[in-house]
C-alpha positions as CSV (number, residue, x, y, z in Angstrom):
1,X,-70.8,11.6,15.2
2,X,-73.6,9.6,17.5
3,X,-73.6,8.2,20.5
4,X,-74.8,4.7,20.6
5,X,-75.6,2.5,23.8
6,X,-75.8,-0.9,22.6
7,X,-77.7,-2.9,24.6
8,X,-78.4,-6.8,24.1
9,X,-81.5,-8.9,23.6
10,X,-81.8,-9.1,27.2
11,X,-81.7,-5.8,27.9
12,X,-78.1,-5.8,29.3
13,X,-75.6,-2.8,28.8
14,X,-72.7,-3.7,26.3
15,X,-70.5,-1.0,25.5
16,X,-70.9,2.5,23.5
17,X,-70.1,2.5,20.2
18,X,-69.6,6.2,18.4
19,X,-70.7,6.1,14.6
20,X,-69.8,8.6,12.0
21,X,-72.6,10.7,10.4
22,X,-74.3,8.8,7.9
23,X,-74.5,5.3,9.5
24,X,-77.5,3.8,10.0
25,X,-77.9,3.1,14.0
26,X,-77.4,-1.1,14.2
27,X,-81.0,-2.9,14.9
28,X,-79.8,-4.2,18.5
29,X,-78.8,-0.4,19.7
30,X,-80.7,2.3,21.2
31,X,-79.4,5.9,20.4
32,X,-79.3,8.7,22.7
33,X,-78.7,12.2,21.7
34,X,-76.1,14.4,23.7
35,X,-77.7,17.4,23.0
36,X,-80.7,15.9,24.9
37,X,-79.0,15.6,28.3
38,X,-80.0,17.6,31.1
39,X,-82.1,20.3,28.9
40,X,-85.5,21.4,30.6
41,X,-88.5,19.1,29.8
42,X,-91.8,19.6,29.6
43,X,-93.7,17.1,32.1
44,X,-97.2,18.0,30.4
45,X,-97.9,20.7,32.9
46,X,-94.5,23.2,33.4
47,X,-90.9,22.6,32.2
48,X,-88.5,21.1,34.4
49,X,-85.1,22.3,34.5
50,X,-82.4,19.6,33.9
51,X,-84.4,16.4,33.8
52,X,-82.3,13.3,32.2
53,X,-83.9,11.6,29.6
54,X,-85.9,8.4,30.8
55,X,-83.4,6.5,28.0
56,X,-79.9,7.8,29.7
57,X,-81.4,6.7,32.9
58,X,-82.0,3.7,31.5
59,X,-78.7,2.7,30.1
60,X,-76.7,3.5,33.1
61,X,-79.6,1.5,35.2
62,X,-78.8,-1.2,33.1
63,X,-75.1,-0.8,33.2
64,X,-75.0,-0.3,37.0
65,X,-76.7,-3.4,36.8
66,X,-74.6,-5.2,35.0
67,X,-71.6,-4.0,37.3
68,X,-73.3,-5.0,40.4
69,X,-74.1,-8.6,39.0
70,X,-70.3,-9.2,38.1
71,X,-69.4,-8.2,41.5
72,X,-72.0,-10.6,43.2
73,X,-71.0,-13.4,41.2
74,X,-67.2,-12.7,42.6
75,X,-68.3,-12.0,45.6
76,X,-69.8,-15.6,45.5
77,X,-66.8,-17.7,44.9
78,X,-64.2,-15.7,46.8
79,X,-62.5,-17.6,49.6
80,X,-64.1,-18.1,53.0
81,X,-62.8,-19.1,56.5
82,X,-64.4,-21.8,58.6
83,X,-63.1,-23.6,61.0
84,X,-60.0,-21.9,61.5
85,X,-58.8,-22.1,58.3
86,X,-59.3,-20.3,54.8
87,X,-60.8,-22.5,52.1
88,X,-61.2,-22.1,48.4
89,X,-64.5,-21.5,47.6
90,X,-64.4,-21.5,43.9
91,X,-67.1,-23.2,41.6
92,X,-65.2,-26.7,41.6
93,X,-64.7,-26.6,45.9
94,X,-68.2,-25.8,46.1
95,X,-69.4,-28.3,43.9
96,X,-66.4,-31.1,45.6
97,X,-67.7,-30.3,48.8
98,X,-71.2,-30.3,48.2
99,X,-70.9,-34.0,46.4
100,X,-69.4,-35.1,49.5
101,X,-71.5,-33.7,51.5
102,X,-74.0,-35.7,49.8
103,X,-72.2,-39.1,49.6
104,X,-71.3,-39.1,53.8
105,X,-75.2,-38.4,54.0
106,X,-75.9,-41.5,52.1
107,X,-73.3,-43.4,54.3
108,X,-69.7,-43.4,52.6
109,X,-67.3,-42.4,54.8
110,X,-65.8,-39.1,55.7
111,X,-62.4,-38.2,54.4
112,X,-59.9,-38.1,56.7
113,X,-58.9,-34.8,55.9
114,X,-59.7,-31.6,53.6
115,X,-57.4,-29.3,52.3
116,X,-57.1,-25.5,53.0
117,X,-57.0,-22.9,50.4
118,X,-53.1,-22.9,51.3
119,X,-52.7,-26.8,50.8
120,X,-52.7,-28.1,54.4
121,X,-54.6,-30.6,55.0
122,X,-57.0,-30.4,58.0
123,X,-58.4,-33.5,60.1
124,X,-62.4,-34.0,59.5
125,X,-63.7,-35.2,62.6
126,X,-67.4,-35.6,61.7
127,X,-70.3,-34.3,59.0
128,X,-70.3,-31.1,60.8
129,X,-66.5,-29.9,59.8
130,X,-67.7,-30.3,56.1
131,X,-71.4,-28.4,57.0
132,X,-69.2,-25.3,58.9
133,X,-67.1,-25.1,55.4
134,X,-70.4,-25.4,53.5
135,X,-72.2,-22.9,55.2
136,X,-69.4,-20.4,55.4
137,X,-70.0,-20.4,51.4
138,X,-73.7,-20.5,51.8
139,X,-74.1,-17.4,54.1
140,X,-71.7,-15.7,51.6
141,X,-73.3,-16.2,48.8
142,X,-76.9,-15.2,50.3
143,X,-74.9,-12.1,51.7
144,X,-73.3,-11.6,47.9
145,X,-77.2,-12.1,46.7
146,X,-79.0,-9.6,49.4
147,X,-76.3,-6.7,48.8
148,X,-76.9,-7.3,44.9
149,X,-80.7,-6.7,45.6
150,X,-80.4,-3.7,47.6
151,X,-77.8,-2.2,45.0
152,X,-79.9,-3.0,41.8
153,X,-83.2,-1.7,43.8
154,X,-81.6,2.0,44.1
155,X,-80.4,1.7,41.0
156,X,-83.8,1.4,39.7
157,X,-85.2,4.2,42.0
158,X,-82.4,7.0,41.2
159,X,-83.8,9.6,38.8
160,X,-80.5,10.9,38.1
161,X,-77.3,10.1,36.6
162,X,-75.2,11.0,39.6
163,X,-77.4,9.0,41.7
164,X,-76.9,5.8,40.0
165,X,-72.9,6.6,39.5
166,X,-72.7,6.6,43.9
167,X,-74.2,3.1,43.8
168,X,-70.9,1.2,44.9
169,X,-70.4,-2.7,45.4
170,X,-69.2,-2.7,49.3
């Protein structure tokens, strides 16, 4: 049997995939042999003891990534207190509050109220209630964003395995 990492057009980590002897390796995957890993390798002037294969690096560099892009994008549209209060701070509530963010700038009114992540609804008193809800989300989605960075920039430095497998979402 063979070891397959199947990785997409993109270059993203999908799954393994193990294929019996005999079948040709699908056009999309990259194969890796087992016997390969951590075996001395010559770096064109010695042999190095227990060296990784550039290619396993790469597939768990790429599935790290992937790992630590799903957990940004939560990390994005997970709740967030302002004011006070806790507020949803899905897709749709970001996108609500945003639009009437934009509509009281142009001169509608502001709603009275605006409801809390555990349905009470809270007086809006002026534009800036709405901006400290908007920027709660803001600063955690920049936060969400700059962790992701950091994560995905050791990711790409670690030369080993193990290194890559420490690389945690906080």
């Amino acid at each position: 049997m063979r070891q397959i990492f199947r990785i997409d057009q993109s270059g993203l980590y999908l799954e393994d995939v193990i294929l019996a002897p005999g079948v040709a390796t699908p056009a999309d995957c990259v194969e890796i042999q087992p016997q390969g890993f951590n075996q001395p390798k010559w770096n064109g002037t010695t042999w190095v003891e227990g060296v990784e294969p550039e290619e396993i690096i790469l597939q768990f560099q790429l599935k790290k990534k992937a790992e630590i892009e799903a957990a940004r994008d939560a990390a994005c549209y997970a709740d967030v207190t302002a004011l006070g209060h806790t507020w949803q701070a899905d897709i749709r509530s970001q996108d609500l509050l945003n639009k009437t963010i934009s509509l009281c700038a142009l001169g509608l009114p502001l709603p009275p109220t605006w409801r809390t992540l555990d349905n009470i609804d809270v007086p809006i008193t002026g534009m800036a209630d709405l901006l400290a809800i908007a920027g709660a989300m803001a600063y955690q989605t920049q936060f969400a964003y700059s962790t992701s960075w950091a994560l995905k920039a050791q990711g790409l430095a670690a030369t080993r395995v193990q290194q890559i497998e420490t690389i945690v979402w906080p």
